[in-house]
LOKE-621894 format. One line per 3 residues: number of its first residue (from 1); for each residue x, y, z of C-alpha. Coordinates in steps of 0.02 Angstrom, whole numbers, plus 50000, padded with zeros to 5 digits. Last residue first. Layout:
NUM) X Y Z; ...;
end
This chain:
431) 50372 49929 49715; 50202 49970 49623; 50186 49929 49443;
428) 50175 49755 49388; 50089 49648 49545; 50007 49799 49632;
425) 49933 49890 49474; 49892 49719 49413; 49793 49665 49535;
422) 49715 49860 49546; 49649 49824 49346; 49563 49658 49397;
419) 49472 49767 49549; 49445 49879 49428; 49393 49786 49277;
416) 49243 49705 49421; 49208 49909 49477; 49185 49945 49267;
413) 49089 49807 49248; 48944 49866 49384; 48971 50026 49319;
410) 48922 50004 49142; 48767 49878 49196; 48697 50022 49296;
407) 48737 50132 49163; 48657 50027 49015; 48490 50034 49132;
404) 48467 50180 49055; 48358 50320 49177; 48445 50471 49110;
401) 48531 50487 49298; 48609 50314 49270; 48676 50376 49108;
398) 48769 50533 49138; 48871 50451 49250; 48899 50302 49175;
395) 48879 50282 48975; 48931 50474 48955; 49046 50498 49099;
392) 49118 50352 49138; 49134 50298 48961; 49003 50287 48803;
389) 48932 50177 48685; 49018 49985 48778; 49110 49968 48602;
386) 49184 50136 48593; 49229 50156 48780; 49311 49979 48788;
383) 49425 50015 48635; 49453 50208 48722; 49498 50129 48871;
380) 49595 49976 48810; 49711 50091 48705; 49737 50200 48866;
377) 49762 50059 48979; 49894 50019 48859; 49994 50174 48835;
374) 49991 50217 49016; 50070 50047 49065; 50199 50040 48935;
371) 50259 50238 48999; 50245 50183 49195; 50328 50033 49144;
368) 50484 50145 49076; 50478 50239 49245; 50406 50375 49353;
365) 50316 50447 49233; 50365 50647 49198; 50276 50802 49275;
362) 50268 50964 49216; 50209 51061 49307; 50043 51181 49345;
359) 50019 51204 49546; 50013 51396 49549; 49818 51400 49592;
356) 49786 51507 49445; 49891 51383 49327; 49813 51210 49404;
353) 49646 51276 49350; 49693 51352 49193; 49755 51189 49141;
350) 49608 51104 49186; 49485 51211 49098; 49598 51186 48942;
347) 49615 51006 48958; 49426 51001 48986; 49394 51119 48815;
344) 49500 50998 48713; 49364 50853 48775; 49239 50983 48737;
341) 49292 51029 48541; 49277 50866 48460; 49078 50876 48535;
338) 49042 51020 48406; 49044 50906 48260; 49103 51015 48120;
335) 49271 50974 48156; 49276 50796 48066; 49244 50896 47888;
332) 49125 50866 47753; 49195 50815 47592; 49202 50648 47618;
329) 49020 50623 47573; 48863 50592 47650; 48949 50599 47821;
326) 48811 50546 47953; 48891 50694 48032; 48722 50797 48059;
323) 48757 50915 48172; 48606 50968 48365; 48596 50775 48408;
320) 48768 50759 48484; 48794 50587 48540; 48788 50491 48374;
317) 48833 50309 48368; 48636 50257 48332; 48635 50382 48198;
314) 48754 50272 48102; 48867 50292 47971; 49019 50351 48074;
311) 49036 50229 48177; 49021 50088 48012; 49186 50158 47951;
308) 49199 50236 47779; 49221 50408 47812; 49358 50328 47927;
305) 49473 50331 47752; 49634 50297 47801; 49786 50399 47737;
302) 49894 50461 47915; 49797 50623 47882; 49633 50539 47898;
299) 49703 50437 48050; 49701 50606 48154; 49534 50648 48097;
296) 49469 50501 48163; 49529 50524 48295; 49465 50666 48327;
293) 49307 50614 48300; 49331 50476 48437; 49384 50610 48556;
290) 49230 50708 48514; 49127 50549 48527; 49222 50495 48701;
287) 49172 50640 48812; 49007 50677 48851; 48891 50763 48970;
284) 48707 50784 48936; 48622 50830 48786; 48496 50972 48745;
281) 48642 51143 48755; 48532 51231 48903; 48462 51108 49005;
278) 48567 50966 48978; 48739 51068 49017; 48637 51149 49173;
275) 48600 50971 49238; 48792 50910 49187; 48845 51053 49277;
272) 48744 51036 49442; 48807 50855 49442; 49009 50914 49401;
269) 48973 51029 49542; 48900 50903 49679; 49021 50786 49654;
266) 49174 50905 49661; 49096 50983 49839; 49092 50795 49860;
263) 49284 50765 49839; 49348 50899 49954; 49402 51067 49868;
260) 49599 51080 49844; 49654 51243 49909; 49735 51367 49805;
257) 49565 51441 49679; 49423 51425 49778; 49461 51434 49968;
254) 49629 51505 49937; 49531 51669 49841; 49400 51670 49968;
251) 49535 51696 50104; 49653 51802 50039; 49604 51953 50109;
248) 49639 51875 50271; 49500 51864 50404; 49480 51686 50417;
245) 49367 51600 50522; 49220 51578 50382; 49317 51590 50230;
242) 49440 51462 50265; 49297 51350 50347; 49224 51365 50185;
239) 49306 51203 50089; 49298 51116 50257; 49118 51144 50291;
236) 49071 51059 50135; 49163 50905 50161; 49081 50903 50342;
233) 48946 50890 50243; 48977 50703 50188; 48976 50621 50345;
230) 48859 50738 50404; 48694 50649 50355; 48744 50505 50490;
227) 48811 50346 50454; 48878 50298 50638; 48748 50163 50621;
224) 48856 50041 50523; 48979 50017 50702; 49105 49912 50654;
221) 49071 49868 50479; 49262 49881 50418; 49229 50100 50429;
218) 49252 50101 50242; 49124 49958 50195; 49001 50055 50316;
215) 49025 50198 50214; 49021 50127 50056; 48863 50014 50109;
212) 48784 50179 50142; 48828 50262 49985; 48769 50130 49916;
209) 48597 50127 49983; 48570 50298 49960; 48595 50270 49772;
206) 48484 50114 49752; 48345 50201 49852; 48366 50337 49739;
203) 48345 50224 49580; 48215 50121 49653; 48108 50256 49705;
200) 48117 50355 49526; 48087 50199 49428; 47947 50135 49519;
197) 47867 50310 49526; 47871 50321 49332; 47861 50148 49300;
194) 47947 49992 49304; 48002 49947 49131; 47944 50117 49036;
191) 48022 50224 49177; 48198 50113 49173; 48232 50141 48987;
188) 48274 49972 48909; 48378 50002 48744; 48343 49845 48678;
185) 48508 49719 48596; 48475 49653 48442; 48586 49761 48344;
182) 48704 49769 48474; 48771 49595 48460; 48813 49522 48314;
179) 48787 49671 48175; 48838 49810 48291; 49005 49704 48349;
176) 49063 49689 48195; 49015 49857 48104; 49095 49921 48271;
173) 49281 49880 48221; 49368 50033 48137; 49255 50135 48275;
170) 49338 50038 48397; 49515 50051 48314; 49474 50230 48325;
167) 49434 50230 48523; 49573 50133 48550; 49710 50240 48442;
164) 49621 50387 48533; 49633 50318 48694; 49817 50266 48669;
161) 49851 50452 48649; 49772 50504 48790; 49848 50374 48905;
158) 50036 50466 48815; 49966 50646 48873; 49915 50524 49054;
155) 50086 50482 49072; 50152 50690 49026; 50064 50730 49159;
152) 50051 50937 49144; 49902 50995 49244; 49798 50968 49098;
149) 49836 50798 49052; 49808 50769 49241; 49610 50843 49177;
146) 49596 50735 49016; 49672 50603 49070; 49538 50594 49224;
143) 49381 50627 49117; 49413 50469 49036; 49465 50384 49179;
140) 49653 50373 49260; 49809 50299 49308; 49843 50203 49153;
137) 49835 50041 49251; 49665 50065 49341; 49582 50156 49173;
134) 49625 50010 49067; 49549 49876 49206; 49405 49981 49203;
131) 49377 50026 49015; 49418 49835 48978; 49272 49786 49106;
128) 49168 49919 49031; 49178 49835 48857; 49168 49670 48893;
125) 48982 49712 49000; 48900 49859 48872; 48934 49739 48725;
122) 48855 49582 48807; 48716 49699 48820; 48636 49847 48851;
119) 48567 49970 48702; 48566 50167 48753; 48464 50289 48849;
116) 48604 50443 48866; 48491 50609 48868; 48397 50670 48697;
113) 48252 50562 48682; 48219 50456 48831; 48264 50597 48931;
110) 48149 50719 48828; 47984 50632 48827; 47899 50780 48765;
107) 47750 50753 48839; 47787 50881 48992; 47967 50966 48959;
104) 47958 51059 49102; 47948 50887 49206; 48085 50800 49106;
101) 48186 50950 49162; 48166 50939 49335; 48192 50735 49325;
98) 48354 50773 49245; 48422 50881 49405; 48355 50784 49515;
95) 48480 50614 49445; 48612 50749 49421; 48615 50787 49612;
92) 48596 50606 49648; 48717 50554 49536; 48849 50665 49603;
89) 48810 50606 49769; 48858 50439 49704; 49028 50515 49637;
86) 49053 50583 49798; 49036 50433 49876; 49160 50345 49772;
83) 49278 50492 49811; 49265 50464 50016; 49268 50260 49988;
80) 49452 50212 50029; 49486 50023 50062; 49665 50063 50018;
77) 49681 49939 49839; 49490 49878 49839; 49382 50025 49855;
74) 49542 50129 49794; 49520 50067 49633; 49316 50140 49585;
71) 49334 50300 49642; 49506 50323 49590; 49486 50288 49418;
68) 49328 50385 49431; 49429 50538 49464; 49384 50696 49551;
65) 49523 50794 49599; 49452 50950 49671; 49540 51088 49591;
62) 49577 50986 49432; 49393 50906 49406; 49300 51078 49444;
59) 49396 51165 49296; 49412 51044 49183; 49218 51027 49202;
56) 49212 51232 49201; 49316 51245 49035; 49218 51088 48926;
53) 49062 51201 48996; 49085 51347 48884; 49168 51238 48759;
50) 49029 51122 48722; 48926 51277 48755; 48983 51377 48602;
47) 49017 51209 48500; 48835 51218 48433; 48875 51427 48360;
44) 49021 51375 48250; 49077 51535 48157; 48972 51670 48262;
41) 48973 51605 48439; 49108 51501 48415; 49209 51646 48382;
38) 49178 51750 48544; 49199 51573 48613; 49387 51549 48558;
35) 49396 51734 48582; 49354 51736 48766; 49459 51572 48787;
32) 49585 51673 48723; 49572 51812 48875; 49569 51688 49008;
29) 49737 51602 48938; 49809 51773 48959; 49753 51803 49115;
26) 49823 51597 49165; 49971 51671 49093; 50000 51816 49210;
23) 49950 51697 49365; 50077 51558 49300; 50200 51707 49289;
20) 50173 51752 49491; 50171 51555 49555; 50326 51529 49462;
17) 50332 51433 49301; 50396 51267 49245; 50391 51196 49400;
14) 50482 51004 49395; 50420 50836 49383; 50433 50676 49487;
11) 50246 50638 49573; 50260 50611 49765; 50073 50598 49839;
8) 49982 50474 49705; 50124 50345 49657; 50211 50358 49825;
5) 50041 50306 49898; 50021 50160 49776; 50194 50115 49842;
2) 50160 50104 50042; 50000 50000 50000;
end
């Protein structure tokens, strides 16, 4: 346990900037994000809020380091549950949040339509395990790479890169696994199985109840009834205790921007997000289309033709409802889907995170198995992402609250990868 702590508290790497010139540039970073949506807003007007938020996700991820990865690993490798009960609080907040807006959008039907309800099956099962044994030994989830990407890990820039190659070599391959298995598999949304009220009581039932078990789980089962409502709000007090019995000038801005915020003030701002992301841009949080698109363009200038590729010819593949890239012809560029934009837009957020609280480096793996190990839990990430329809954000965490059962079935694969994924953390890469 000694070396998975090294791995998280002692990261090699060296400051590339002061604390005063990583202020000046995170002002000038500020200023061309301002343009980049100033631009948007007239060139490319459905990337406007894919951007918008892309920035405050990075944002909330880097200053309170909220990582599935972690969420789901350290349940097994340090018996550590405080992130995976933010992440369930998370739910809960988004889980309101979509029920609001399926009730101002009366007959509409809107989470069935436009939020993540996708096919479950065998699919949805081999492909989160490989997402959660990948995400274990590259050190981080989708959202994850994208934020320590941010900060300056150069292991997670190389996880990044094996996500794309997986993600593209799924959409090379999905004409495969569409015709044998997801073809025939239902999209079963929760309401129309058990009913409005059935649905709703289950789910929250289902999500209080885990982060019960969590807690008890944490505490060895020794006394289960010390749950109490505080456990988790006593998070929130620490992020304003600052502010609250300090006088300095300083105070609100080390509350915010210097101090790391606890894990379920992260929770409950990545749900409040993804309910304002719904709301006002009609889809909810996503990450691995635009990365997929990407990649796509990337192996278009390499010579392929992914025009051509069964992902990319199907509406059933298509997250972002507001551009039609069922490519009639080659002419019409990868970067007209708004969504390639978001996953740059996290990095971005992140970076200027990390830059206005003075922490940006850069930041080297540890070793040559570090390097191997990032690079394939990447590619099995971004394979596992593609085939499963989503990752931990879109096919988990944006799911469950959209009433899919896919997310339920998503996360219980994702914790067995995990635990696989934490064997072989210990037995390969910890000393």
């Amino acid at each position: 346990m000694k070396g998975v702590a090294n791995i998280r508290k002692k990261p090699t790497g060296f400051l590339v900037f002061n604390a005063f010139w990583q202020h000046k540039l995170a002002l000038i970073i500020l200023v061309i994000n301002v343009v980049i949506l100033f631009l948007f807003g007239f060139y490319l007007p459905g990337a406007f809020y894919p951007w918008f938020f892309g920035l405050f996700f990075g944002f909330v991820l880097q200053r309170s380091r909220f990582c599935f990865a972690s969420a789901f690993r350290d349940i097994f490798l340090i018996r550590n549950t405080r992130l995976t009960r933010a992440v369930l609080i998370g739910l809960i907040v988004s889980t309101i949040g979509f029920l609001v807006i399926e009730t101002l959008m009366p007959g509409l039907s809107f989470l069935e339509t436009f939020a993540k309800v996708r096919p479950v099956g065998l699919f949805t099962g081999v492909g989160a395990f490989l997402f959660g044994v990948g995400m274990v030994v590259a050190g981080g989830c989708a959202s994850g790479v994208l934020m320590r990407s941010g900060e300056g890990y150069l292991m997670q820039w190389v996880a990044l890169l094996g996500f794309l190659v997986g993600s593209g070599v799924g959409a090379w391959q999905m004409g495969w696994w569409y015709d044998n298995f997801i073809e025939a598999s239902p999209a079963i949304y929760l309401p129309h199985l058990l009913g409005w009220s059935g649905a709703v009581v289950i789910q929250f039932l289902l999500l209080l109840g885990l982060i019960f078990l969590a807690y008890a789980y944490e505490i060895n089962w020794k006394s289960p009834f010390r749950l109490k409502a505080v456990f988790f709000l006593e998070d929130l007090g620490k992020m304003f205790s600052g502010i609250i019995t300090d006088s300095e000038k300083s105070s609100l801005y080390n509350s915010l921007l210097k101090k790391p915020w606890p894990y379920v003030i992260g929770g409950v701002s990545l749900g409040l997000l993804n309910i304002f992301f719904f709301a006002l841009w009609g889809a909810p949080w996503g990450v691995t289309t635009g990365m997929t698109y990407f990649a796509a363009w990337a192996s278009e200038l390499l010579g392929t033709v992914p025009h051509n590729w069964y992902f990319f010819n199907e509406k059933l593949f298509l997250d972002d409802w507001h551009c039609i890239c069922i490519f009639p012809d080659a002419s019409v560029p990868f970067f007209t889907l708004p969504l390639i934009y978001h996953f740059m837009a996290i990095i971005m957020g992140s970076f200027l995170a990390a830059l206005l609280a003075g922490e940006f480096r850069i930041r080297k793996w540890r070793s040559g198995r570090f390097f191997y190990a990032a690079l394939i839990g990447g590619v099995m990430m971004g394979f596992g992402a593609r085939i499963a329809l989503g990752c931990n954000i879109g096919a988990f965490f944006s799911a469950i609250p959209s009433f899919s059962l896919h997310g339920w079935i998503f996360g219980i694969f994702v914790l067995a990868g995990s635990y696989v994924g934490g064997k072989v953390l210990l037995h390969f890469l910890v000393d």
